[in-house]
N, C-alpha and C positions, 0 to 999 in steps of 0.2 A: 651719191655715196653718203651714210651718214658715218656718224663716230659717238661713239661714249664718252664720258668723263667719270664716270665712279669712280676707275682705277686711281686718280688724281684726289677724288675726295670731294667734287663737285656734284650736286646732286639736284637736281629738278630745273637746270636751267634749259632756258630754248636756243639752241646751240646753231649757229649760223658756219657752217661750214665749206672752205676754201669760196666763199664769195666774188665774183670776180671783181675790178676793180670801179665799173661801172654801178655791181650792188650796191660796193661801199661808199660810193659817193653817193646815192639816194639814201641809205641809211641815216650817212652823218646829217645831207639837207632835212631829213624828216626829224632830225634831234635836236637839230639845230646848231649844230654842232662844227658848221664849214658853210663857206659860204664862196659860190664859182666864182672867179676871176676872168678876164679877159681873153686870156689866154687859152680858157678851158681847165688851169689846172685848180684845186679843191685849197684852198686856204683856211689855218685853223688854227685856235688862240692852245698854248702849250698851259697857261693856269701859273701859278706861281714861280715856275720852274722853267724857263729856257734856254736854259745849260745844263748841262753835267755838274753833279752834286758829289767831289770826291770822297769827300770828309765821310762821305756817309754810303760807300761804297767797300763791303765786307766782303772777307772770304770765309768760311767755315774750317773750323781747324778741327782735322779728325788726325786718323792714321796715314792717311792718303798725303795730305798735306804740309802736317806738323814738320817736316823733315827736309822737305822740298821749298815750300814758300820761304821768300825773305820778307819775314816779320820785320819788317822798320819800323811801325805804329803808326805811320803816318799813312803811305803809300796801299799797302798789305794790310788790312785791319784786321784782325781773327775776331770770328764770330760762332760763341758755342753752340756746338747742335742738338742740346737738346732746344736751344731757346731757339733754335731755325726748325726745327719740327714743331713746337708753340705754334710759333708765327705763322706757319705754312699754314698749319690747322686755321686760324683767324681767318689768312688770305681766300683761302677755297671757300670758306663757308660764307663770307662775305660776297663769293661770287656765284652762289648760290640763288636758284632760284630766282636769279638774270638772263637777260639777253644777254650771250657773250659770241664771242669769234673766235677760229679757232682756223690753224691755216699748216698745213705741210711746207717744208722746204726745206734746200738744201743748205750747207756752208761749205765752199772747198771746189772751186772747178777743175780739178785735177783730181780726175776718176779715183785715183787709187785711195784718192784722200777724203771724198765726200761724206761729210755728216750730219745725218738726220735731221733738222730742226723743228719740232712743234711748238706753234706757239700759241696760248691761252688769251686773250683779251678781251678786258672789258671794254674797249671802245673800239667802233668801228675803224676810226683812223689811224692808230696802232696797227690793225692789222693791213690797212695800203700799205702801210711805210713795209712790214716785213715782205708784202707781196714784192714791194719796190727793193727792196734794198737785201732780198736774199737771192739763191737759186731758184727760179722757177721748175719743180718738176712737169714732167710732160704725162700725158695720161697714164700710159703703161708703168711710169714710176711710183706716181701715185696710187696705184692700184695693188702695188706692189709695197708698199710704205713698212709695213709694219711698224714694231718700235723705235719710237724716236732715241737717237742719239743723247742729243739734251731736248729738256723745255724751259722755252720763256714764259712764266705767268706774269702777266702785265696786269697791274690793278693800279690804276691813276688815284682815284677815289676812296680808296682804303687808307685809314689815317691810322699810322702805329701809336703806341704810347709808350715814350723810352723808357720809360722806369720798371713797367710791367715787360717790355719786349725786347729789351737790349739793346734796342738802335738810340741812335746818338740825339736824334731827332722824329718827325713824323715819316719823313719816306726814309727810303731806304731801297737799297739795291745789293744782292746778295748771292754769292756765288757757291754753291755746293758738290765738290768734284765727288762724291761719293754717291750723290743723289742725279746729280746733272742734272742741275734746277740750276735757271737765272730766275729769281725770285724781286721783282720791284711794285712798289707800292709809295703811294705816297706824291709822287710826280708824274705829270702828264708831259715828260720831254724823251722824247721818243728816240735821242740818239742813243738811252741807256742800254735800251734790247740789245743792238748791235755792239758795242763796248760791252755786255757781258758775255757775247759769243767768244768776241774777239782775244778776250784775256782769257777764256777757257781754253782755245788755241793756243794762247800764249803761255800756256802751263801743258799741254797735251803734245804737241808737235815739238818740242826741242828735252823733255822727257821721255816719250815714248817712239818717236820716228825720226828722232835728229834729224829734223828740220827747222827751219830758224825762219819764224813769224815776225813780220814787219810791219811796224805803222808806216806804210809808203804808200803811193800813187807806182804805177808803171804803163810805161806803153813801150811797144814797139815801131819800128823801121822796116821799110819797104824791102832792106836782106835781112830783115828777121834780126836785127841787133836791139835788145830792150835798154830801155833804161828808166832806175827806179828812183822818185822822188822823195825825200823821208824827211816829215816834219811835223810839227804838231798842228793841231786845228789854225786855219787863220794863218799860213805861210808860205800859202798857194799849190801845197800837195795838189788838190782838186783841179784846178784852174792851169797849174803849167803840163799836167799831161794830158789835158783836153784839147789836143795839135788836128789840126785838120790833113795835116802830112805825115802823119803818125797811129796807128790802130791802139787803140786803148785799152789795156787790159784792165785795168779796177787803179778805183781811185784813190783809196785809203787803205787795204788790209791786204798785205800777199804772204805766202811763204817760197822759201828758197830750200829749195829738196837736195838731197843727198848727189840727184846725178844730173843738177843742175838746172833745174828746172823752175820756173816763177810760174805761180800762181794765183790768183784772186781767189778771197774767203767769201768775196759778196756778189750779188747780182744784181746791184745797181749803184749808185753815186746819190751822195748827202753832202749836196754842196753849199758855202756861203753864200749867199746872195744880197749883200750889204753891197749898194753902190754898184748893182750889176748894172749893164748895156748891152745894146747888142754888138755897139760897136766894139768895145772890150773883148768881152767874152761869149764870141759870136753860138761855139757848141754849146754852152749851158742854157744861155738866153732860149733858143730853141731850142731845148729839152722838156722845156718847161709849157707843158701842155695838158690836155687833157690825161689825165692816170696821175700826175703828176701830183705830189703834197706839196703845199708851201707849208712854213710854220711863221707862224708872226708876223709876217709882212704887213703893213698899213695898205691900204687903198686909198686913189684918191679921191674928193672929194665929190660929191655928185656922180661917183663911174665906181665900176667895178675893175678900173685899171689900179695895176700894183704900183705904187710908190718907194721902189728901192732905196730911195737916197733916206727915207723917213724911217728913223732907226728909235721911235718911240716908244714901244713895246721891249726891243731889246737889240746890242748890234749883232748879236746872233740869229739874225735872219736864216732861215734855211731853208733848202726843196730836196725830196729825195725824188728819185724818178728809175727807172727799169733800166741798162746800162746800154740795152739798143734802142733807147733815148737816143744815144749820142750814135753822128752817122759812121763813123770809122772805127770798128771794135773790131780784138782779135776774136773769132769763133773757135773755139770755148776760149775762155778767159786766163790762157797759158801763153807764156814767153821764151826762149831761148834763155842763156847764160847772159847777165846783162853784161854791156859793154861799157856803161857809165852809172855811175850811183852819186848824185846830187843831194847834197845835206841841205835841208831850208833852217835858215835863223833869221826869225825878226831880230834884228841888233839893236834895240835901246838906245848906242851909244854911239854908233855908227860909225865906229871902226873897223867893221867889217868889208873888204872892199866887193862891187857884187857879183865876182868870181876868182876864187882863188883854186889850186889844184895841194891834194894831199898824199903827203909820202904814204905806204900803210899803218905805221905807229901814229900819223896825225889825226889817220882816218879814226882807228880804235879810239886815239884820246878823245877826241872831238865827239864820236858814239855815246860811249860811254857818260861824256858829261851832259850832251845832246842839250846845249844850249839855245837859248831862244829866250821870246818875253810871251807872257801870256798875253794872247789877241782879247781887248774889250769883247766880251760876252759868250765865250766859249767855255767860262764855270760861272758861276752862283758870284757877285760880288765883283767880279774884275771890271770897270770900267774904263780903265786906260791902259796900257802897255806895262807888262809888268818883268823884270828882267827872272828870268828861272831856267835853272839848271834841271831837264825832266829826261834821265836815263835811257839812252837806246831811241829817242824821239818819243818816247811813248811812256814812260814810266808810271801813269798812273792805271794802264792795260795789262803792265809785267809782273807775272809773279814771283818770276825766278830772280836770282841775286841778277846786275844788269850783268856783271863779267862774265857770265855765262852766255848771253845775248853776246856779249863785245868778241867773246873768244870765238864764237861759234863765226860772225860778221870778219874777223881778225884773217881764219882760217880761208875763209873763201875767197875774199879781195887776194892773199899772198896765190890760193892755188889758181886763180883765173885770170890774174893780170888786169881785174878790172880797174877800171880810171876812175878815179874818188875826187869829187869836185867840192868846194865850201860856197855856196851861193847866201849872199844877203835879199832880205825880201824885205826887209826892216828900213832905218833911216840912213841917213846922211847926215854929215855933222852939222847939218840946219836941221835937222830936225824935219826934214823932206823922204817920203818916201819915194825908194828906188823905182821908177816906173815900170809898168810889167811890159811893156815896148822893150824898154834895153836888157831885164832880166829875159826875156823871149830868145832877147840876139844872142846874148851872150853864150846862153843855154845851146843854141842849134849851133851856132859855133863849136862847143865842145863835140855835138852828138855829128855835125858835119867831118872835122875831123879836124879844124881849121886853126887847133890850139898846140899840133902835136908836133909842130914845128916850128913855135915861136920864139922870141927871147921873155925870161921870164927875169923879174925882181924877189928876191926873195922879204920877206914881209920883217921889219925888225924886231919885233914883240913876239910873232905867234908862228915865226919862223915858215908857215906855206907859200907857197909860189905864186908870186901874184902877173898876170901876163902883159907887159910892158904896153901893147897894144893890139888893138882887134878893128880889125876891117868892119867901119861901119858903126864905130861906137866913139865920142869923145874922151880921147888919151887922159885928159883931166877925172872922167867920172869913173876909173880904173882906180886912181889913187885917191881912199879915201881923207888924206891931209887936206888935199884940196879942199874940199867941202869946207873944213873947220874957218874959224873968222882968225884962226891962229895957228903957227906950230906949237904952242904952246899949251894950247886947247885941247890937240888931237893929241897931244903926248900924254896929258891927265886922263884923257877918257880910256887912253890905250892901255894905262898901268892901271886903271883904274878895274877894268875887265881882265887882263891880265892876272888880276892878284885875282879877282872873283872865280878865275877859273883853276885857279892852284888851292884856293880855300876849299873848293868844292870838293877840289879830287881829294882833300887828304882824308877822305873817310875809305877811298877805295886805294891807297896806297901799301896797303898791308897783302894787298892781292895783286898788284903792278906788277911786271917782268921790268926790269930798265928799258928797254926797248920800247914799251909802253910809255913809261914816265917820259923816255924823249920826245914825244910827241906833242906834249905839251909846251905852253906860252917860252919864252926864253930869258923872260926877268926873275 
């Protein structure tokens, strides 16, 4: 089957299209561009860039948008369109008269919901990751494609010039709901393609289908009960629903539909790989095979074995791979009504203890301010733990104001009766991370059902339930005072996040119900 590009403004390139994933591994070894690993799967250097670049991630402000988006300047940057019709003009013709790739697919496994995706790219390896990490269509669909929904034009290689182009810097990534273009240039880090679907969604499904899109992991239970992980990169989304006793529905992006239904946006998993094992993380480990991308991993020396612990390049280590990689998925990548929804926060401060249970105003509050610390090397610059406040888990994805996101999360936990849990994946007041052994237990605890008749503590500071004791876990590592080398210790760090998280909220206090506001800290 071939395809055109004129329509797009592409002209005389030699156009490699839907490749399978074998092509694209000879492609890249012939550019030089990856180099096989041990395992089978294709390893590749991401170039300056191997994080996500917020600062420099735009929306286009037309008619569509202007009225909708929450222009914060920070989060939301508007980007004028005549200067994104400029730049588009530079991108295409730059891609001009290349070898490019070019690849069908979906976003949305729930039929009623699937959309289009094409994507444009200059490198071969760009387009595994889409093959990896979207819908696979099957022939008859493909055949059947016509126009795409959105496109992503990916140009790594294309250097903008802010002063002529509007962007902040050289790359740039940019979103235009009029056009439905994800437009990047400038970085070779290939989680941008997927985070500009995902924030398209995140402006499209709770506008137009009142549906409520989530940065979460989900899996399902052997009676069909899911339950959804929501956290930022780097707080175990990926890795705690990767359960060998449990079917995986997607590991990062779902929606929650009207008549209660969860979903996956993607069709495949972009997982950490800092410090992987197999004894750890036995599903990821063997996912990681032949079709498979790593990004930045080191090898060792004299082999072509991967070096996880060697985080020299960046600690955002990454693999994307196809999602029947992993052996226990749901077929299509739909869930029931979830029965637990798990908030991940790395805690800085490690007062968090590493499960607590939430009223639903704690749940809202806690959404809403979607606390956590940035993980070293999942943006541009973060090298250590950084304490941040990022809206809905996700807020560098959300267009909309988050209250919107929170009301919409608000309304379904009161009509479902779901069970809202606070999990820490962060430290302990030594400054010790929670081990994913007892975060595991704790977790199947809740999804067992082993929590629903306990005696519980209520927490003095952030007033949630914290559960006295669990079969199988030490009574000590429940409360996290213990940890401190003082009470005195853990009283400062307590007030000390406490006030951090009443500072936060007063920007969205003008849009609170009291009910809301009670959810919060209690100093």
């Amino acid at each position: 089957m071939s395809i055109e590009l004129a329509s797009y403004g592409i002209k005389n390139s030699k156009i490699n299209y839907q490749l399978s994933p074998d092509e694209l591994t000879e492609k890249m070894i012939e550019l030089g561009q990856g180099e096989i690993t041990s395992s089978g799967a294709i390893n590749i250097l991401t170039g300056e860039f191997t994080g996500r670049s917020p600062k420099d991630r735009f929306i286009v402000k037309d008619d569509i948008t202007e009225k909708n988006v929450w222009w914060d300047g920070n989060i939301n940057i508007p980007f004028d369109a005549e200067k994104f019709d400029a730049l588009y003009e530079k991108v295409v013709e730059h891609l001009s008269n290349k070898e490019i790739y070019v690849r069908d697919s979906f976003a949305c496994a729930e039929e009623s919901y699937k959309t289009k995706i094409r994507a444009i790219t200059e490198t071969p390896a760009a387009n595994l990751f889409i093959y990896n990490m979207f819908i696979r269509p099957s022939e008859a669909e493909l055949a059947n494609f016509g126009e795409a929904d959105w496109t992503i034009i990916n140009a790594p290689t294309f250097v903008a010039k802010s002063e002529d182009d509007g962007t902040r810097q050289h790359n740039f990534s940019i979103l235009n709901f009029k056009r439905k273009i994800v437009l990047n240039g400038g970085t070779g880090y290939t989680g941008e393609m997927k985070k500009g679907i995902f924030s398209a969604l995140n402006f499209t499904l709770p506008v137009f289908k009142n549906t409520l899109p989530m940065h979460c992991s989900a899996n399902s239970g052997k009676n069909g009960d899911t339950a959804m992980f929501f956290g930022l990169s780097g707080t175990g989304k990926t890795t705690l629903s990767a359960d060998k006793n449990r079917q995986l529905i997607g590991d990062d992006e779902h929606g929650w539909t009207e008549d209660n239904k969860v979903f996956n946006f993607e069709g495949g998993c972009y997982a950490k790989v800092i410090n992987l094992s197999k004894e750890g993380e036995p599903e990821i480990y063997e996912a990681i095979k032949k079709g498979s991308l790593l990004e930045n991993v080191k090898l060792k020396s004299d082999s072509n074995e991967v070096n996880y612990a060697d985080v020299s390049i960046t600690e955002n280590t990454r693999v994307s791979y196809p999602i029947d990689y992993i052996e226990n998925i749901a077929i299509p990548s739909v869930g029931n009504n979830p029965k637990n929804i798990f908030f991940l926060s790395f805690d800085a401060y490690g007062v968090f203890p590493p499960i607590a249970k939430l009223n639903p105003h704690q749940a809202a509050y806690l959404f809403i301010s979607g606390y956590t610390s940035k993980v070293a090397g999942t943006e541009a610059g973060v090298t250590e733990p950084q304490t941040t406040f990022s809206s809905c888990f996700g807020a560098p994805f959300m267009p909309l104001h988050p209250t919107k996101y929170a009301e919409m999360l608000s309304k379904k936990v009161e009509e479902t009766g779901v069970n809202v849990w606070l999990i820490n994946t962060g430290w302990n007041g030594q400054k010790k991370r929670m081990s994913l052994k007892d975060t595991r237990a704790v977790i199947n605890a809740a999804l067992n059902g082993d929590l629903d008749h306990i005696l519980y503590r209520e927490d003095p500071y952030f007033g949630f339930e914290i559960p006295v004791s669990i079969d199988g876990i030490d009574s000590e590592k429940l409360d996290p005072a213990t940890s401190f080398d003082s009470e005195e210790a853990y009283k400062e760090n307590a007030t000390i996040l406490a006030k951090k998280f009443k500072d936060n909220f007063k920007k969205f206090e003008e849009f609170a119900t009291e009910d809301l506001l009670s959810g919060g800290p209690k100093i």
